[in-house]
C-alpha positions as CSV (number, residue, x, y, z in Angstrom):
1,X,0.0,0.0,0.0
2,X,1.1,3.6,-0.8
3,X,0.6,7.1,0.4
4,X,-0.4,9.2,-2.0
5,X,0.4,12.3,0.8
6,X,3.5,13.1,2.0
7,X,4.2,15.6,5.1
8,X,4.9,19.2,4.4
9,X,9.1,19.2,3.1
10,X,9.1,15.7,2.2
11,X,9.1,13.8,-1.3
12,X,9.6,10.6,-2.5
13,X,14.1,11.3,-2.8
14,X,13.9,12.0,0.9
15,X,11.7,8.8,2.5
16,X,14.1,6.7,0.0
17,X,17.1,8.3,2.1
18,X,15.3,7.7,5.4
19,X,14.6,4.3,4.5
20,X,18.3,3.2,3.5
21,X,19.5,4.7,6.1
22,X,17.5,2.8,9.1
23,X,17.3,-0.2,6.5
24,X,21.5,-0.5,6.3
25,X,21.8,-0.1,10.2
26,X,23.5,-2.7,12.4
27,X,21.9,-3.3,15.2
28,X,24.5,-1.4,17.2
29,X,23.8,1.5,15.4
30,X,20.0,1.5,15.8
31,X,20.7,1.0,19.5
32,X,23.8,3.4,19.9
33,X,21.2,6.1,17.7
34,X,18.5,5.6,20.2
35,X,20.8,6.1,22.8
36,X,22.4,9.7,21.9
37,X,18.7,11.1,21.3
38,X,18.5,11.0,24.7
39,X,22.0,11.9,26.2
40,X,22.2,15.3,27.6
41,X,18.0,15.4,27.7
42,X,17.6,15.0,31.1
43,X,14.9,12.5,30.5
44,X,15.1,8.0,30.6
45,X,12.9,5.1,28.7
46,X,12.2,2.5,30.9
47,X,10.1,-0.3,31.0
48,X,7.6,-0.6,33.4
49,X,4.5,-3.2,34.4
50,X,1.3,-1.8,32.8
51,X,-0.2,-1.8,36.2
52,X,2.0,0.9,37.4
53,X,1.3,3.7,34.6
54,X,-1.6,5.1,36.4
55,X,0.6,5.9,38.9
56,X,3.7,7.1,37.1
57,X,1.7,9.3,35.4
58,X,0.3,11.2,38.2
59,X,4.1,11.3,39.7
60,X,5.2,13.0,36.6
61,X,2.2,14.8,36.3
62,X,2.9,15.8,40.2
63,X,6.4,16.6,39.7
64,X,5.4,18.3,36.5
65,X,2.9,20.7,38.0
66,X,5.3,21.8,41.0
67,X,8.5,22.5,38.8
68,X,6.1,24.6,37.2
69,X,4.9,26.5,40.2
70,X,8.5,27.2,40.6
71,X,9.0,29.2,37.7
């Protein structure tokens, strides 16, 4: 199946690009790519049980809304 629509500033040359590029990567790579999008960001992925994101949520949303107050 094919899009007929591409985003705003995209065409056909670029997703070509985009897909060789993820397409050729090691698995190193992917991982070591994943990894610097997050270095210096302050922020983690983690996994957690599904049980618990109710409450992670309202931590962050917690922690979230007093930072805030702060500023």
């Amino acid at each position: 199946m094919r899009l007929s629509k591409l985003p705003p500033g995209w065409n056909e040359e670029r997703v070509q690009r985009v897909l060789a590029h993820y397409e050729s990567q090691t698995d190193e790579e992917a991982v070591a790519e994943d990894e610097a999008a997050y270095e210096g960001s302050g922020d983690m992925v983690m996994e957690i049980p599904y049980k618990l994101i109710p409450i992670v949520r309202d931590l962050i949303a917690q922690t979230s809304s007093a930072e805030h107050a702060k500023s």
